[in-house]
C-alpha positions as CSV (number, residue, x, y, z in Angstrom):
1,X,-34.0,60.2,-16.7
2,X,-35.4,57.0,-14.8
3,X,-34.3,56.7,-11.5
4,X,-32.7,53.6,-12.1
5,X,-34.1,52.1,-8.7
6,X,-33.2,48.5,-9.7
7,X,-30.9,47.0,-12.2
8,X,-31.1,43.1,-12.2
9,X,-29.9,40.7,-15.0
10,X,-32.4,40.7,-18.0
11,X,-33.1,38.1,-21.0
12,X,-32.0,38.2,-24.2
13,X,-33.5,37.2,-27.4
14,X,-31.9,39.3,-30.5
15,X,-31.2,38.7,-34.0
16,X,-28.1,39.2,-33.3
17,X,-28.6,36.0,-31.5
18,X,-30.6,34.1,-34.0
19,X,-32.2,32.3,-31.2
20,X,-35.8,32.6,-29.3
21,X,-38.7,34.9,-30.6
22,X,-36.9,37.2,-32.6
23,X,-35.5,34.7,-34.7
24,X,-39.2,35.1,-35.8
25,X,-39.4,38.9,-35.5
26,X,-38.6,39.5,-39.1
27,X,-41.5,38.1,-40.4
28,X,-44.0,40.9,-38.6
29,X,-42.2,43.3,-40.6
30,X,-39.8,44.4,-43.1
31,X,-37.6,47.0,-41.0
32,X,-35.3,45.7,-39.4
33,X,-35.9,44.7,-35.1
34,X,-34.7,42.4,-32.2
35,X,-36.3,41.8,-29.4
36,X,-35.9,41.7,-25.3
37,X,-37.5,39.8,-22.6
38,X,-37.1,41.8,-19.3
39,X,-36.4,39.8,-16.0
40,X,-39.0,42.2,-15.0
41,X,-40.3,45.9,-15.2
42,X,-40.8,48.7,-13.2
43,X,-43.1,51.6,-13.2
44,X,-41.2,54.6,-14.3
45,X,-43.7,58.3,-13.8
46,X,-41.0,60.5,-15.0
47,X,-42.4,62.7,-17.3
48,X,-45.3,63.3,-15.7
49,X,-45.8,66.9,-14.4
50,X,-47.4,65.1,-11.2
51,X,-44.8,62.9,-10.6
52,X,-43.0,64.8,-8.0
53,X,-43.6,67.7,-5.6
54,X,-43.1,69.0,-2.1
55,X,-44.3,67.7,0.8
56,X,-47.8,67.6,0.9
57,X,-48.4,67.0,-2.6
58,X,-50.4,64.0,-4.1
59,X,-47.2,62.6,-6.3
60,X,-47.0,59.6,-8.4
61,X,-43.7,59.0,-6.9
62,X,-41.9,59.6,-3.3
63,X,-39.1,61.8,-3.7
64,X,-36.3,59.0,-2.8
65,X,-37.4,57.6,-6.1
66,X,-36.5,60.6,-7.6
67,X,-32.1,60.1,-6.6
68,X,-30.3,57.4,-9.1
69,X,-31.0,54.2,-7.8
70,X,-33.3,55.1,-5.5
71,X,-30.5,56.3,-2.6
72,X,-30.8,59.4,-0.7
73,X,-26.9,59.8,-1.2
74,X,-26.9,60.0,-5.0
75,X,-27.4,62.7,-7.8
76,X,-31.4,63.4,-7.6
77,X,-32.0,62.8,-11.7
78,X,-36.0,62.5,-11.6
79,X,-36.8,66.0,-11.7
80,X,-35.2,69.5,-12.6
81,X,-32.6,71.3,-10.1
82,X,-31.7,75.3,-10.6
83,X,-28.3,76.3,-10.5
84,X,-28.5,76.4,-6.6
85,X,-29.8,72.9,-6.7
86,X,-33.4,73.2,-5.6
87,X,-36.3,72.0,-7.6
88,X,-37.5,73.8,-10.2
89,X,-41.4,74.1,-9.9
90,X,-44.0,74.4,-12.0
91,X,-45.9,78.2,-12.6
92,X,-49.5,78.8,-12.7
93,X,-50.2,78.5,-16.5
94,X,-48.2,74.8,-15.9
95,X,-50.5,71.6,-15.7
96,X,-49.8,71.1,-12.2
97,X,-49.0,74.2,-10.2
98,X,-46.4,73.9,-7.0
99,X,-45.5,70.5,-8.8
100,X,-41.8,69.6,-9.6
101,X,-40.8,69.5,-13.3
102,X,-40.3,66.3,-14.1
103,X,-38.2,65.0,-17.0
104,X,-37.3,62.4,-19.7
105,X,-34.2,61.6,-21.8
106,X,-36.4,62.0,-24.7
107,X,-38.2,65.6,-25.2
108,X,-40.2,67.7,-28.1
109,X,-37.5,69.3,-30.2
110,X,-39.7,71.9,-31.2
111,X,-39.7,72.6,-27.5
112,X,-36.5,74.7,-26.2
113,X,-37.8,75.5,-23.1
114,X,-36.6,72.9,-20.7
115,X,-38.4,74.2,-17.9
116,X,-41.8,73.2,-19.4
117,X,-43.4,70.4,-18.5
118,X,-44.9,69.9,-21.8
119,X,-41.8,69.1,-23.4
120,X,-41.0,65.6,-22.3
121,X,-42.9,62.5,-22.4
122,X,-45.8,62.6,-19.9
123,X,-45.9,59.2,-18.1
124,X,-49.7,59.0,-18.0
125,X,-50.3,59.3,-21.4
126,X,-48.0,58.0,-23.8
127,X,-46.2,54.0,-23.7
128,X,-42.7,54.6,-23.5
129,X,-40.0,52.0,-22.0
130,X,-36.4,52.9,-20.4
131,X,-33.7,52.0,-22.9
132,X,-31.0,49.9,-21.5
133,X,-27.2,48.6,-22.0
134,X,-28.0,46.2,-24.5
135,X,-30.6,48.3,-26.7
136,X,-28.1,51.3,-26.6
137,X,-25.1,49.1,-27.9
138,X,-27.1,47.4,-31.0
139,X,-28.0,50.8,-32.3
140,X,-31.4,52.0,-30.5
141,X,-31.9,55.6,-30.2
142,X,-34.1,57.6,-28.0
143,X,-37.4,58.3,-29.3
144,X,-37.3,55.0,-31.6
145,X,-40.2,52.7,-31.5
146,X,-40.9,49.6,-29.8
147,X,-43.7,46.9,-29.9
148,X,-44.0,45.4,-25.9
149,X,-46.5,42.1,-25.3
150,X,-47.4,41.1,-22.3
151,X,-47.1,37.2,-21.5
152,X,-49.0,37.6,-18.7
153,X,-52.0,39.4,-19.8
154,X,-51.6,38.4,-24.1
155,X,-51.8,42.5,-25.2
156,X,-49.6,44.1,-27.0
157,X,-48.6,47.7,-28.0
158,X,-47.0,50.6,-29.6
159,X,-44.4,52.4,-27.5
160,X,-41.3,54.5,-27.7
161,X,-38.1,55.0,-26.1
162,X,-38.6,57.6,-23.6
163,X,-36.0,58.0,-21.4
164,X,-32.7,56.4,-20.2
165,X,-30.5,55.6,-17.2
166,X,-31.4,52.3,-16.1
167,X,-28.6,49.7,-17.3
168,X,-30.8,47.1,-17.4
169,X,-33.8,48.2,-19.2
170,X,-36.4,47.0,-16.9
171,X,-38.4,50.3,-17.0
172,X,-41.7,51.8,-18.7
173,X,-44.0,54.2,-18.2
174,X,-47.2,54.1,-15.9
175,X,-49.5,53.9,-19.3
176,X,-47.3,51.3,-20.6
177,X,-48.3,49.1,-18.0
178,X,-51.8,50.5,-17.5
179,X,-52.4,49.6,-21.3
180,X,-50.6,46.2,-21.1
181,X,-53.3,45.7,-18.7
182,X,-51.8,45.7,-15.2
183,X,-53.6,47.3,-12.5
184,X,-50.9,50.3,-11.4
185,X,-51.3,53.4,-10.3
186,X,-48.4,54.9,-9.4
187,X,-44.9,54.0,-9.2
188,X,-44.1,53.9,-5.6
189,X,-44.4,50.4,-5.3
190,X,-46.3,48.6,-8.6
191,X,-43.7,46.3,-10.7
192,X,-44.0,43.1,-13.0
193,X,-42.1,41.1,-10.8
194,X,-41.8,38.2,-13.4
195,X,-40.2,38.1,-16.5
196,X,-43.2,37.9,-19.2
197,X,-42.5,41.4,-20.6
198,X,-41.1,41.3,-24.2
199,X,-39.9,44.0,-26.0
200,X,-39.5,44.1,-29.8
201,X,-36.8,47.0,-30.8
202,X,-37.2,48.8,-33.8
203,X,-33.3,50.7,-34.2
204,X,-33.3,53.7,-36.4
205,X,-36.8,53.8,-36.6
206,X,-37.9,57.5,-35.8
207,X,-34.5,59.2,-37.2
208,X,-36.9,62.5,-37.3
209,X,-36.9,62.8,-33.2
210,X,-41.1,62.9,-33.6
211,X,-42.6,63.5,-30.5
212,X,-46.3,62.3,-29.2
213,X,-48.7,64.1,-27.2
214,X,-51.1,61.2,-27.2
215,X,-51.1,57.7,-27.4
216,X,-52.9,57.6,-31.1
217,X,-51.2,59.5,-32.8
218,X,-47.9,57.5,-31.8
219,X,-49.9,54.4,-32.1
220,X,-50.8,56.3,-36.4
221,X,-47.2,56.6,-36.7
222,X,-45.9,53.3,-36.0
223,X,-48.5,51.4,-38.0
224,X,-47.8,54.3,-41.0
225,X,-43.9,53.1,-41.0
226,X,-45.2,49.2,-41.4
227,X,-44.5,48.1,-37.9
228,X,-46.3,45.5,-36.2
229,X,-47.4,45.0,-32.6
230,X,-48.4,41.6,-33.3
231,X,-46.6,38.4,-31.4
232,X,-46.4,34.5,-32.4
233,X,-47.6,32.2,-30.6
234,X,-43.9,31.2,-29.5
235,X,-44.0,34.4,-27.2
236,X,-45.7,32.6,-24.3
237,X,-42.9,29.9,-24.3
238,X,-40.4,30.6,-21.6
């Protein structure tokens, strides 16, 4: 789950609403979608079998990004615990040896092995944004796809719901970012500190649970179901 390190206020524009650019969103395609703009977004790694890891350990993330909200004092939700509490690490047939296992809300159902690495969402490889309040109460399910643009940098592109536990929904993945064309590397400190991130919902839309091991074939899938990734003009307007 993300780690939830920051939940501020975020803007709205649904069609529940009927106001702003998803007043509009219909008209890129015939299922049904509303659409967010984020006060801002961080970089969420979880997911990634390099995310987390002892001491010593090139990680993506520190380990106090690991607890809920990013406090030492609270349930540690960014990687897998045994039943004694301690992390569980990753064997040598595992991508990343001596790492942590790190998890998402969304995993491969063909997958029953929690313990692997493989089954959740790696960070570095596939677009994926943290589902908040307001997508979770007008019907969007984990694994669903989403469309994100960029205001800042004009791109736009396929993405899922990958994981949970950030209220406000101001989360995705490192290769969301990377591929919305922000210079990140990690997510220790990299964030969109503005809000120009919009994200067009698309409920109900993978009712099958299918789960992407690379960015193509998610990016195949979406454009198979008629979605579109494409933005008016009326997204730059604040």
């Amino acid at each position: 789950m993300s780690n939830c390190r920051l939940i501020p206020t975020f803007f709205l524009f649904s069609t529940f609403a009927l106001s702003g650019l998803a007043a509009r969103s219909h008209k890129t395609s015939r299922v049904p979608s509303f659409e967010v703009l984020t006060h801002r977004m961080d970089v969420d790694v979880d997911g990634a079998p390099n995310a987390y890891g002892p001491l010593g350990k090139e990680t993506l993330d520190i380990p106090l990004n690991a607890h809920t909200m990013g406090h030492k004092d609270q349930p540690i939700v960014g990687y897998l615990l045994d039943s004694r509490h301690r992390p569980i690490v990753q064997g040598p047939h595992d991508p990343f040896p001596g790492y942590y296992v790190s998890q998402t809300t969304f995993s491969d159902p063909a997958n029953d092995n929690e313990n692997d690495p493989r089954a959740y969402v790696d960070a570095r490889k596939i677009n994926y944004v943290v589902r908040g309040d307001y997508a979770e109460h007008h019907g969007v399910q984990v694994g669903d796809f989403v469309a994100v643009y960029s205001r800042r940098t004009h791109k736009a592109v396929f993405a899922i719901v990958g994981d949970t536990g950030n209220p406000s929904g101001d989360e995705g993945s490192l290769h969301l970012l990377q591929n919305l064309g922000y210079p990140f590397r990690n997510g220790i400190e990299d964030s969109v500190t503005r809000p120009e991130i919009v994200i067009r919902f698309y409920p109900g839309s993978n009712p099958r649970h299918q789960f992407f091991f690379t960015q193509a074939a998610l990016n195949h899938a979406a454009r198979k179901l008629g979605l579109s990734d494409r933005f008016p003009a009326s997204a730059n307007k604040p």
